[in-house]
C-alpha positions as CSV (number, residue, x, y, z in Angstrom):
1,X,-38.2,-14.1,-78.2
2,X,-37.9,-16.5,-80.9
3,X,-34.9,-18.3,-82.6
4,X,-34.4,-18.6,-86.3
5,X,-32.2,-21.3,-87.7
6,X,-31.7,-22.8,-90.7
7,X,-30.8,-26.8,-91.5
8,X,-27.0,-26.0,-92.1
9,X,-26.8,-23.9,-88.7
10,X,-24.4,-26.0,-85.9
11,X,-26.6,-26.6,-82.7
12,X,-25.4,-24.2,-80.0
13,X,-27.5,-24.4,-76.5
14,X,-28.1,-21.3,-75.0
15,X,-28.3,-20.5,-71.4
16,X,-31.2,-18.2,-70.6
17,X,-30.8,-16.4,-67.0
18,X,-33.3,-14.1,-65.4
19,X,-32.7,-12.5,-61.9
20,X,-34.9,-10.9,-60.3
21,X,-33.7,-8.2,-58.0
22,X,-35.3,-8.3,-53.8
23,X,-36.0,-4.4,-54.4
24,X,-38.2,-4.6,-56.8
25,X,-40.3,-6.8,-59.4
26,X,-38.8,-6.2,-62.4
27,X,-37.0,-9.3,-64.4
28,X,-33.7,-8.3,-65.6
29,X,-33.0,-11.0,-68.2
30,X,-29.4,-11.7,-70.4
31,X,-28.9,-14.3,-73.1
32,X,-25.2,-15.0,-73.8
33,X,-24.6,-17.2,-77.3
34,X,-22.1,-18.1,-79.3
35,X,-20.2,-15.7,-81.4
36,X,-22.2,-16.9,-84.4
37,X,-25.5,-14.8,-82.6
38,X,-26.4,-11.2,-83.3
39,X,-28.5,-10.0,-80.8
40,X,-31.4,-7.2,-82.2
41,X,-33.4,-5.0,-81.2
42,X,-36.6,-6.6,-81.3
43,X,-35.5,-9.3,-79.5
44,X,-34.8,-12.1,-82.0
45,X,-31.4,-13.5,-82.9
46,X,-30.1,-14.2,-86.3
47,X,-27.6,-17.4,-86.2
48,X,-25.0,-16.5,-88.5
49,X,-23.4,-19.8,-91.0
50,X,-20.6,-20.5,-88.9
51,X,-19.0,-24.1,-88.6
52,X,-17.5,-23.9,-85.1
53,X,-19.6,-25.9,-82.9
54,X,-19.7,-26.1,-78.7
55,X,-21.5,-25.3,-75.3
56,X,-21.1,-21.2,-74.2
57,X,-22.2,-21.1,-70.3
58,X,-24.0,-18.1,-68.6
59,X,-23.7,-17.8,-65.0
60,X,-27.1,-18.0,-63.4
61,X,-28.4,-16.1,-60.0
62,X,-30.9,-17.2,-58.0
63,X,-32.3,-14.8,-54.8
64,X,-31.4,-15.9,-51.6
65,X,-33.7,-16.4,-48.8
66,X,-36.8,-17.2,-52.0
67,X,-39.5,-17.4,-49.3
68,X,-42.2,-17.7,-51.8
69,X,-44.7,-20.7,-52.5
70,X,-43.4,-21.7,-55.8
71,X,-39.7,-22.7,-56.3
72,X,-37.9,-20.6,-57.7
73,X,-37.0,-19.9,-61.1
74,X,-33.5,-19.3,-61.8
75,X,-32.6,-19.6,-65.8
76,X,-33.4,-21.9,-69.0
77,X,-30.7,-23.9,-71.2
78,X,-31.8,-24.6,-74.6
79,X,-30.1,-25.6,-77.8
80,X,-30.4,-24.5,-81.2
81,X,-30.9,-28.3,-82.2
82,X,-34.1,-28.2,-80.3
83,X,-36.8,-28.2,-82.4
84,X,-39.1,-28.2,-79.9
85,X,-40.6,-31.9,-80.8
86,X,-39.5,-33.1,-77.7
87,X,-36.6,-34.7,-79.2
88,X,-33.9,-32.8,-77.0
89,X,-33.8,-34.1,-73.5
90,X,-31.6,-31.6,-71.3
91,X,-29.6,-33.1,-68.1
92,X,-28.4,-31.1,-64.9
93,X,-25.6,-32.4,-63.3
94,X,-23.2,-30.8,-60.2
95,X,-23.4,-29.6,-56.7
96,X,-27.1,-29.6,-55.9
97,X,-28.5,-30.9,-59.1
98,X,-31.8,-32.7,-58.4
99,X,-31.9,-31.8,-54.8
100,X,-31.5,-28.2,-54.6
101,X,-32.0,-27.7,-58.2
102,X,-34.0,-29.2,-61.2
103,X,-34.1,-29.1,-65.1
104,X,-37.7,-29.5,-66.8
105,X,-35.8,-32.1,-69.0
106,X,-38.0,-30.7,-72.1
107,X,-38.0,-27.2,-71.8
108,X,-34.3,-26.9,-70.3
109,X,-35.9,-24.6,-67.5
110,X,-34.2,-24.7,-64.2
111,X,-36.1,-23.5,-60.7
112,X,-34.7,-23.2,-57.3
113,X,-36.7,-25.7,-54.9
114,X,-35.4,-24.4,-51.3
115,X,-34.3,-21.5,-49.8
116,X,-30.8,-20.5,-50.0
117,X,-28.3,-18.9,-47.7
118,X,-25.4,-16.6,-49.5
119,X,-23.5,-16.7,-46.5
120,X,-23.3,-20.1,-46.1
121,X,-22.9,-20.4,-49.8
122,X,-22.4,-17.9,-52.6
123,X,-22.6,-19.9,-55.7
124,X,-23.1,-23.7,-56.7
125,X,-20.9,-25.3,-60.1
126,X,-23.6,-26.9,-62.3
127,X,-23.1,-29.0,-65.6
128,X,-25.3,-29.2,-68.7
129,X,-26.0,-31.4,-71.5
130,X,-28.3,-32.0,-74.4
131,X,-28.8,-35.5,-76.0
132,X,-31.1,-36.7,-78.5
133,X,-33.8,-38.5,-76.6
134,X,-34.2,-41.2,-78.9
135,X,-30.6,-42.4,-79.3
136,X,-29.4,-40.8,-75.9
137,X,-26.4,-39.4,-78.4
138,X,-25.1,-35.8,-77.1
139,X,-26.3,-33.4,-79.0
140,X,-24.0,-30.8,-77.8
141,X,-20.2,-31.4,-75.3
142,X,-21.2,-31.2,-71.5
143,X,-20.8,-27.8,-70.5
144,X,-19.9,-26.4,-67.0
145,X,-21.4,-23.2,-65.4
146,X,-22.2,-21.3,-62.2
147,X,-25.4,-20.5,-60.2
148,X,-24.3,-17.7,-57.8
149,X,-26.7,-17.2,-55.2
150,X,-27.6,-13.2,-55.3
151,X,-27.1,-11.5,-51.5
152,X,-29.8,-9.8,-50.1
153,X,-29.6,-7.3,-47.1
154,X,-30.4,-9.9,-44.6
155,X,-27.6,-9.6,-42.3
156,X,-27.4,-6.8,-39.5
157,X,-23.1,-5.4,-39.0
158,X,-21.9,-7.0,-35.7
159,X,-19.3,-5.9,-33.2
160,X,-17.4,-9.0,-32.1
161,X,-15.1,-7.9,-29.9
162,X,-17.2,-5.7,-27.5
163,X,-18.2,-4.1,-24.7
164,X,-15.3,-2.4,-24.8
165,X,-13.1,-0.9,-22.3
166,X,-11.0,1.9,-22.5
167,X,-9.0,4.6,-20.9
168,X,-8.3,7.9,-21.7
169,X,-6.2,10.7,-20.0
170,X,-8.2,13.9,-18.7
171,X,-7.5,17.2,-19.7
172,X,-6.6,15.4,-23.1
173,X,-7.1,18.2,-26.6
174,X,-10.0,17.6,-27.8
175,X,-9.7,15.1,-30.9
176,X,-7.8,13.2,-28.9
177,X,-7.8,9.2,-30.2
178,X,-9.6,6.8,-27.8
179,X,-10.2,3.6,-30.2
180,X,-10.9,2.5,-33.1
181,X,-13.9,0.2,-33.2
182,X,-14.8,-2.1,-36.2
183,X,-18.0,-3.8,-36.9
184,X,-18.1,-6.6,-39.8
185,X,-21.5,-7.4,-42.5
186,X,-22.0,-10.8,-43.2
187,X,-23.7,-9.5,-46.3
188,X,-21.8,-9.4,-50.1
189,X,-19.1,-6.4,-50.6
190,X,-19.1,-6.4,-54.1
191,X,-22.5,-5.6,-54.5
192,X,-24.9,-3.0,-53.6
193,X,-24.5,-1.3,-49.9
194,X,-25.7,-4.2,-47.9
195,X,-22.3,-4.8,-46.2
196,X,-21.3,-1.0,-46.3
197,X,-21.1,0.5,-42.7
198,X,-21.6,3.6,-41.2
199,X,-20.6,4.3,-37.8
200,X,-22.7,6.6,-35.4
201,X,-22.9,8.0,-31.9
202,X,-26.1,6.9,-30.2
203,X,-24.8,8.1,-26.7
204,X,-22.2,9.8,-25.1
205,X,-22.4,13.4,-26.6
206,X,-21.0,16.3,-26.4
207,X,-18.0,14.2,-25.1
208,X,-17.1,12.0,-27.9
209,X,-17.3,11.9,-31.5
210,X,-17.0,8.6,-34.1
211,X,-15.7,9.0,-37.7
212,X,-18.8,7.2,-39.5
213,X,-16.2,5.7,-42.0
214,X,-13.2,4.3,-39.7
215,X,-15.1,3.9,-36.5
216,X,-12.2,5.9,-35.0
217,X,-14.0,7.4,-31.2
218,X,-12.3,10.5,-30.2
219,X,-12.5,13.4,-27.3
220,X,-15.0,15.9,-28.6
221,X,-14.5,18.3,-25.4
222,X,-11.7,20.3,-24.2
223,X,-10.5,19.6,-20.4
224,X,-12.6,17.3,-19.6
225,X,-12.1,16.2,-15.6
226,X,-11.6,13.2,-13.9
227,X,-12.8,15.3,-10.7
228,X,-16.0,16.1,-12.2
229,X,-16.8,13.0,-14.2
230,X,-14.8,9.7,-14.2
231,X,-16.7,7.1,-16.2
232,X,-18.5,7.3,-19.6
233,X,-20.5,4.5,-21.1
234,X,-20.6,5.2,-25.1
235,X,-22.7,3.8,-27.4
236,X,-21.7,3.0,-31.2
237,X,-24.1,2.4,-33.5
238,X,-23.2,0.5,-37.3
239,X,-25.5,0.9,-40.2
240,X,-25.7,-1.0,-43.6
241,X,-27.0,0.5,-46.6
242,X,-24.5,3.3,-46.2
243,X,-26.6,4.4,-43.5
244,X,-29.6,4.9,-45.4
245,X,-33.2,4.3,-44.2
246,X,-34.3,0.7,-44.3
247,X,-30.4,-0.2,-43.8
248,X,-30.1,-2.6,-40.4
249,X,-27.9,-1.9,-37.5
250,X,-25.9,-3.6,-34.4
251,X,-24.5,-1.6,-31.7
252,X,-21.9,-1.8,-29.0
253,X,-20.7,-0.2,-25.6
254,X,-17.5,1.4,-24.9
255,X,-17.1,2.0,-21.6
256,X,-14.6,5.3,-21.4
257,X,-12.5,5.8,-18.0
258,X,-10.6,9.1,-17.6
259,X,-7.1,8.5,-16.1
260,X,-5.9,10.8,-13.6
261,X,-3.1,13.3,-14.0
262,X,-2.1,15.6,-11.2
263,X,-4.0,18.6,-12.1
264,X,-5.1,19.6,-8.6
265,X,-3.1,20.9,-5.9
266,X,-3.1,20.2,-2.2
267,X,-5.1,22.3,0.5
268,X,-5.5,22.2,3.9
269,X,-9.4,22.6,4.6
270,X,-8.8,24.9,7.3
271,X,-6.1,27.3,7.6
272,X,-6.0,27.2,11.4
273,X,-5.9,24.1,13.2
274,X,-5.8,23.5,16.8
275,X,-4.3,20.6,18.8
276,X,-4.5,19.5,22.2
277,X,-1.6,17.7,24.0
278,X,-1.1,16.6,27.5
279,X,2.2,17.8,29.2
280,X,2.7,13.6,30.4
281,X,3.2,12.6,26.7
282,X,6.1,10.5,25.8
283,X,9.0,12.1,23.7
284,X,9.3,10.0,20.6
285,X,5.3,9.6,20.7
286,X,3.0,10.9,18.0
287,X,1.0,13.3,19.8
288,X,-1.8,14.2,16.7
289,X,-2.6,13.9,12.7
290,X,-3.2,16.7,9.8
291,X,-4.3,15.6,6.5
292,X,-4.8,18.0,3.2
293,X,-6.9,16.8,1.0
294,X,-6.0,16.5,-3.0
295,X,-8.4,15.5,-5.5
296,X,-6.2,13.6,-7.7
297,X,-5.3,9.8,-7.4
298,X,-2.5,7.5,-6.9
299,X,0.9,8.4,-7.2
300,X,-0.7,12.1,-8.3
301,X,-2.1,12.7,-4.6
302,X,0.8,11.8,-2.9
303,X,2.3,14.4,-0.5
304,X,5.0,15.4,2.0
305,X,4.8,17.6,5.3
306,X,7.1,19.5,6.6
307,X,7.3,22.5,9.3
308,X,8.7,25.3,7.8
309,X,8.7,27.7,11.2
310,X,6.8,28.5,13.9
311,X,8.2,28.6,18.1
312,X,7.5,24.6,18.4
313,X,9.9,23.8,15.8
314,X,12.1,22.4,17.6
315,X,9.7,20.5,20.1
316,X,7.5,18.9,17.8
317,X,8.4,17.3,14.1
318,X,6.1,15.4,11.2
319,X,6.2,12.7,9.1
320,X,4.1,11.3,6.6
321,X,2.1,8.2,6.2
322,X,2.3,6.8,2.6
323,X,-0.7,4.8,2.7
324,X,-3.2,7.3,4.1
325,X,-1.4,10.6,3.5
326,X,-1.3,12.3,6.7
327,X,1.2,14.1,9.0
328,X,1.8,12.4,11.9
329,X,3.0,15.0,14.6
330,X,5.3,13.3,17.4
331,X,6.8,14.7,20.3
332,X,11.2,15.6,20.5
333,X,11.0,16.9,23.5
334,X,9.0,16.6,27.2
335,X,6.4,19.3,27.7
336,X,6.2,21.4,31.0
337,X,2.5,23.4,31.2
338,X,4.2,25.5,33.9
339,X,6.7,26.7,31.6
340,X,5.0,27.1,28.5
341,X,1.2,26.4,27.4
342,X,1.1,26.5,24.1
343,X,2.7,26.2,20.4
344,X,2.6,27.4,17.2
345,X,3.9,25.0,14.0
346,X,3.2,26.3,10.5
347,X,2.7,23.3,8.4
348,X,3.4,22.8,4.4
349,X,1.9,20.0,2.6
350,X,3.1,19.6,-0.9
351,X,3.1,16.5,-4.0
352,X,6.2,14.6,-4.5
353,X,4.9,14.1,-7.9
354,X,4.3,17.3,-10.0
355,X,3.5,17.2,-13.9
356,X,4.5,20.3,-15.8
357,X,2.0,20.9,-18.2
358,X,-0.1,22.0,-15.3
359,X,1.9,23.9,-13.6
360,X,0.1,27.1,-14.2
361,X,-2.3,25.8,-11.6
362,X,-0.1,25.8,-9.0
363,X,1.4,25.8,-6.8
364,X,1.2,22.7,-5.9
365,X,1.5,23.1,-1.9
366,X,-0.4,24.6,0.5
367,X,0.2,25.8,4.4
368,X,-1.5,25.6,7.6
369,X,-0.8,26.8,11.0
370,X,-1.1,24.5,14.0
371,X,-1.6,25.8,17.5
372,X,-0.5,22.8,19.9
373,X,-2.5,23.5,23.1
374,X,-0.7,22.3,26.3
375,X,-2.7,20.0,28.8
376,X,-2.1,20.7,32.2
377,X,-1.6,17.0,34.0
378,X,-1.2,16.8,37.7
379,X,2.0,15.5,38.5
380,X,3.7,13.9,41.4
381,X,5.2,15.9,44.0
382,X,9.2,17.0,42.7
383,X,12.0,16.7,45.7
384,X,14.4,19.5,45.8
385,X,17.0,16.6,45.4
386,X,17.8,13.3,43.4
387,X,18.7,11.8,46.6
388,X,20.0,12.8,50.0
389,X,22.6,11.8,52.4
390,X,22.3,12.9,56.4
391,X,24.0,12.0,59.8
392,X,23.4,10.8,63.2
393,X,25.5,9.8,66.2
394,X,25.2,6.4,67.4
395,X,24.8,7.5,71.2
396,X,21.7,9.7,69.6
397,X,18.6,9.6,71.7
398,X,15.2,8.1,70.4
399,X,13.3,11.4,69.0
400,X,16.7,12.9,67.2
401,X,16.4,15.2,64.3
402,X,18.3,13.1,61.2
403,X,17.7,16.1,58.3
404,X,14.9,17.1,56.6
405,X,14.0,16.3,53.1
406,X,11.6,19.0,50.9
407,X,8.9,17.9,48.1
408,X,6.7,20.6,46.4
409,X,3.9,19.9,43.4
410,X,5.0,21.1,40.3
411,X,1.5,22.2,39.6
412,X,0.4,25.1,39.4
413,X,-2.2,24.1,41.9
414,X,0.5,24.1,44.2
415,X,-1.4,21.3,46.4
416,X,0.2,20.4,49.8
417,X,2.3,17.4,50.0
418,X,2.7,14.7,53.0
419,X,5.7,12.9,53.4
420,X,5.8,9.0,54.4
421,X,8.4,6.7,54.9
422,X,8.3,3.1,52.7
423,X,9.0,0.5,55.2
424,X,10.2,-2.4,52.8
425,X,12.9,-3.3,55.5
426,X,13.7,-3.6,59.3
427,X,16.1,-0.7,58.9
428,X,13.1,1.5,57.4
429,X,11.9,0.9,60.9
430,X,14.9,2.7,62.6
431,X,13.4,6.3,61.5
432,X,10.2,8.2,61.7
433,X,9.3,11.3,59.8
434,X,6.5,14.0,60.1
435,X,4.0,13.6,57.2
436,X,3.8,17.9,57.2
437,X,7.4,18.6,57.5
438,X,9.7,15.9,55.7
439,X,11.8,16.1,59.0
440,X,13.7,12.0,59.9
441,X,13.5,11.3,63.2
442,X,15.4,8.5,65.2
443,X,13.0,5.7,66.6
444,X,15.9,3.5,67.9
445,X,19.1,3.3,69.3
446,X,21.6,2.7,67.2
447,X,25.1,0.7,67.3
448,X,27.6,2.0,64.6
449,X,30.0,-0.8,65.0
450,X,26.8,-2.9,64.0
451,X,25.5,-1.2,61.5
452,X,27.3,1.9,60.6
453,X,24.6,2.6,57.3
454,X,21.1,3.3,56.4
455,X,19.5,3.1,53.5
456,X,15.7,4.4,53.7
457,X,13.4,5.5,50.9
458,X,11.1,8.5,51.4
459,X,7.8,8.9,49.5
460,X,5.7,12.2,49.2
461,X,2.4,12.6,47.6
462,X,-0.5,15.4,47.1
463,X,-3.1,15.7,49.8
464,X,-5.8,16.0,47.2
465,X,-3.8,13.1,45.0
466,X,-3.0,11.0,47.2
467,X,-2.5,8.3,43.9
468,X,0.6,10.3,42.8
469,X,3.9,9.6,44.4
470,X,7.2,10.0,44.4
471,X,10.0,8.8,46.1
472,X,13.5,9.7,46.6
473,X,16.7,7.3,48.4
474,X,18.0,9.0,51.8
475,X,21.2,7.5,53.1
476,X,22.2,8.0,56.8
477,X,25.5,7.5,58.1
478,X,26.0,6.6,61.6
479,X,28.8,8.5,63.3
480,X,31.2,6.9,65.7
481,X,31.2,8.0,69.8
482,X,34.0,6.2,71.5
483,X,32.0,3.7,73.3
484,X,34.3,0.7,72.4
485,X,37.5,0.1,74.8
486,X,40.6,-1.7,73.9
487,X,41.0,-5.6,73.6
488,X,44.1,-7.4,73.8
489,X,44.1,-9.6,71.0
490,X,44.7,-12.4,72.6
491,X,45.8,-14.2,75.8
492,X,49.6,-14.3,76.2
493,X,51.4,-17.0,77.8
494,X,55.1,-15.7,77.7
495,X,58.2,-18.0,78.3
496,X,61.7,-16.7,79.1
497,X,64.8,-18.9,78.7
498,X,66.9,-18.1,81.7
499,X,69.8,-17.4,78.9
500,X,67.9,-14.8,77.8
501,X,70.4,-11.6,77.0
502,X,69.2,-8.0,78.3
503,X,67.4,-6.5,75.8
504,X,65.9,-8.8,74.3
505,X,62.4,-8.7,72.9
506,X,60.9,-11.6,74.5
507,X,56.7,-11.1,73.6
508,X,54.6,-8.5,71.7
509,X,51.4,-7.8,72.5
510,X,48.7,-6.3,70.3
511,X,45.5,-4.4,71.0
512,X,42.2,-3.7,68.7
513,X,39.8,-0.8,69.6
514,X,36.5,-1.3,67.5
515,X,35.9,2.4,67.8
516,X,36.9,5.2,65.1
517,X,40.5,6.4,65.1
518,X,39.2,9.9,65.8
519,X,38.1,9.0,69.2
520,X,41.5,7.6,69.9
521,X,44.2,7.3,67.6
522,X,46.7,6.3,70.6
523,X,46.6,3.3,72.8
524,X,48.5,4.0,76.2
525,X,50.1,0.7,77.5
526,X,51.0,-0.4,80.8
527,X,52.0,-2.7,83.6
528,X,49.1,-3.3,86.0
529,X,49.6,-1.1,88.8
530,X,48.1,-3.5,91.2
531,X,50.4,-6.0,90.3
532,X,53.8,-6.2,91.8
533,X,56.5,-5.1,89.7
534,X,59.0,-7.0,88.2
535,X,62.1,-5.2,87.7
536,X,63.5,-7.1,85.3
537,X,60.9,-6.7,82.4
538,X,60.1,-3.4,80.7
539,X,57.2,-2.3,78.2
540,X,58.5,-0.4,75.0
541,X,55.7,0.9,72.6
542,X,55.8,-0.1,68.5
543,X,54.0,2.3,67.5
544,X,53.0,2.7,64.1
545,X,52.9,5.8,62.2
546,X,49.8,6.9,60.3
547,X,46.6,5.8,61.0
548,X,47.6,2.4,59.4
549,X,48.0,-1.1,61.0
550,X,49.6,-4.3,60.8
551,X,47.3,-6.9,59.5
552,X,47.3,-11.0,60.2
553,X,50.3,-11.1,57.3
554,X,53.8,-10.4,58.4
555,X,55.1,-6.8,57.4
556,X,51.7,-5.9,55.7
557,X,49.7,-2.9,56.6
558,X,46.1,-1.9,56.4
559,X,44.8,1.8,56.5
560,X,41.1,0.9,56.3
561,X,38.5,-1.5,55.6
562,X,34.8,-0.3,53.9
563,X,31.6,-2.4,54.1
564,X,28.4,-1.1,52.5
565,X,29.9,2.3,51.5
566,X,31.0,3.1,55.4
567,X,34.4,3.5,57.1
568,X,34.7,0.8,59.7
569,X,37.9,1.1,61.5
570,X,39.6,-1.3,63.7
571,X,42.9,-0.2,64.9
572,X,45.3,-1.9,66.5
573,X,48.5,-1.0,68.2
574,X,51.8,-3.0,69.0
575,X,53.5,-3.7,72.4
576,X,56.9,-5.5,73.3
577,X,57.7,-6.4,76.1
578,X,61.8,-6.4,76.8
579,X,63.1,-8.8,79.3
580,X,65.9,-6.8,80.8
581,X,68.7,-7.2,83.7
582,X,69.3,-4.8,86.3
């Protein structure tokens, strides 16, 4: 290329640039001049007679990453004043001028002495100037301009915000949006394809897809099941270059977890279940467990039992645990094997949380029969009664027959019982009792005004158990025999004043019998026969009516007095005796 001028032509400098491309060897060079320059086809340039003068500025490029020997060349400046003499002397001024880049102050060319980096920065701002060497005059107005640093394909798309984890409901449609990933090129944009990404699926097919232009992942079955698979680990891959060969990648991990929904019913793995349950168990107890399984989780598996018939109904019921999902079976009722031996319970287990849109898998309950088995325990001997209450005279002899009380095991083993009396008490030592029979025998004399109770307790137990007893309270009552005779209650020391009228109550005189009133509800009174008699006193009974009786308090009247549950009776009758004249 050669310029023509001409004396009367202006000086213009002219910024030469020539950029060559990392994909291939090939210069591509551009002169820009002033509007006075025609540009032909054989490469030279006519200056035109034109009397505007100034600088016109070219932006340079320059390669990134030059990683040749030589610096690099990046782009001449010359003027049209230059004749090439030497007499032009060019200067480079601005960010990186003589550092990162330098001027050949002679020829105007500019190289590139280091390597450059566009992403740490894409262009540097540069100014130029031309002076006459010899009178350091400008030759031309300082002229600012731009040397972009060209981008390369050195940088690989990242993903900055993985691994990622997601979640994604099963049984979704297929298509179904899981996440959108993006991954970023530090490379240019605006030029070529090294920053443009495509997005493909390194692993996790057939189950998910990625849209190679969003990065969107989606579901790429139908149905898929938590039950059979929970977790997926999904790899993304991004691409440069459009995705083309030679392009560089980055990848990333999405980690896919399918949510539960409550798609699976519960069932019972067996449909027959059999319990076993000891007649001893407490009512109010939980006597056993049943558990269907459900495949789902959380709220989804949750479930509620119930018995919906069977004969033990009303002898057993069921609950559920919330944390581990079983029926507890307790007992309402007490058992008896000799009365019945076993039960039947039919059992329904169903969600408490259903979800429609599967409801054509249903339903979502399931049933089971129970057969409760009734263990046969041995048990104490059982007494005929709750308690029992005999009699005995007090005049009995030693050896007496008291009553009989009857035990008998409730077992149908039917074992023999012996009978035994607890002796926790001197009174326990008043009776005997035959260990075959259950008969109560006296084994002491007794003394009803004393002690007219008993209080004993009677044991019985199984000859082959003898570990099992029972016991039951006997009372005996101790009936009266009129053994007792009357007392005066006092000794009487009776005065008479000698004006003392006929008639005239001058003493009366009581008598207590400490027997029962049925052995003698009269007292017979009278003057000691072997005493001579006075006429002139006389005996006059007050009797009182009833089987009551005065007491220590004037005009007050007791009809009995208890101790310990018994009748003791103490009766007393009333004599006067009348002083009277004959």
């Amino acid at each position: 290329m050669r310029i023509m001028s001409t004396s009367c032509i202006c000086p213009v400098l002219v910024c030469l640039c020539f950029v060559q491309r990392c994909y291939g060897a090939a210069h591509h060079g551009s002169i820009k001049v002033t509007r006075n320059q025609t540009k032909h086809i054989e490469g030279e340039t006519e200056v035109h007679h034109r009397p505007k003068r100034g600088w016109v500025w070219n932006q340079f490029f320059v390669l990134e990453e030059h990683l040749g020997p030589d610096p690099q060349y990046v782009g001449k400046l010359h003027s049209n004043s230059d004749k090439g003499d030497g007499s032009v002397k060019y200067i480079l001024t601005g960010e990186g001028a003589g550092t990162i880049f330098i001027i050949d102050d002679t020829t105007g060319d500019i190289h590139s002495t280091k390597s450059l980096d566009r992403e740490q920065k894409t262009h540097y701002v540069l100014h130029a100037q031309a002076i006459d060497r010899r009178t350091n005059k400008p030759l031309e107005p300082e002229s600012e301009f731009i040397i972009k640093v060209q981008d390369i394909n050195d940088n690989a798309p990242k993903f900055t915000d993985g691994p990622y984890i997601v979640t994604v409901p099963e049984m979704s449609e297929m298509g179904t949006s899981v996440l959108q990933v993006t991954a970023t090129d530090a490379d240019d944009p605006t030029y070529g394809n090294s920053a443009r990404v495509v997005y493909s699926i390194l692993q996790g097919q057939p189950y998910f897809s990625v849209d190679p232009k969003t990065g969107v992942i989606r579901t790429a079955l139908h149905n898929m099941d938590r039950e059979a698979r929970e977790h997926y680990s999904v790899v993304i891959q991004a691409k440069d270059m459009a995705g083309q060969v030679g392009g560089l990648s980055g990848s990333t991990t999405v980690n896919i977890t399918l949510t539960d929904v409550n798609d699976n019913p519960p069932r019972f793995p067996q449909k027959h279940y059999q319990l076993y349950v000891p007649e001893s168990a407490q009512v109010g107890s939980a006597v056993g467990k049943i558990k269907a399984s459900d495949a789902d989780a959380g709220s989804n598996a949750d479930m509620k039992y119930m018995i919906i018939n069977g004969d033990g109904s009303g002898v057993f019921s069921i609950s559920t645990d919330k944390e581990t999902r079983e029926g507890i079976i307790s007992l309402k009722k007490p058992l008896n094997y000799e009365k019945k031996k076993s039960y039947t319970l039919n059992i329904e287990g169903a969600n408490t949380h259903l979800d429609f849109r599967f409801s054509h898998l249903g339903p979502f309950k399931d049933v089971t029969m129970l057969k409760i088995i009734v263990g046969d325990v041995d048990e104490p001997p059982l007494f005929s009664l709750h308690s029992y209450v005999m009699e005995v005279y007090e005049n009995a002899k030693i050896g007496t027959v008291v009553g009989t009380v009857a035990a008998q095991d409730p077992d149908s083993a039917n074992s023999l019982v012996r009978y035994f009396i607890d002796h926790n008490t001197e009174e326990d030592r008043y009776f005997i009792i035959d260990a075959n029979t259950g008969t109560i025998k006296t084994a002491k004399i007794f003394d009803r005004e004393e002690t007219p109770w008993y209080n004993i307790t009677v044991a019985a137990s199984e000859i082959v158990n003898p570990g099992l007893l029972s016991h039951v309270p006997v009372d005996i009552r101790i009936l009266d025999v009129n053994d007792n005779p009357p007392e005066l209650a006092r000794e009487y020391d009776v005065v008479v004043c000698e004006n003392a009228k006929p008639g005239q109550v001058i003493q009366t005189i009581s008598a207590t019998d400490k027997d029962n009133s049925a052995n003698g509800p009269r007292f017979h009174y009278s003057l000691d026969e072997g005493l001579s008699l006075n006429p002139n006193f006389t005996l006059k009974d007050n009797e009182v009516s009833g089987s009551c009786w005065p007491t220590i308090h004037p005009g007050a009247y007791e009809c009995g007095i208890w101790a310990h549950g018994v009748e003791h009776w103490l009766h007393h009758r009333q004599l006067q005796l009348v002083y009277r004249v004959s």
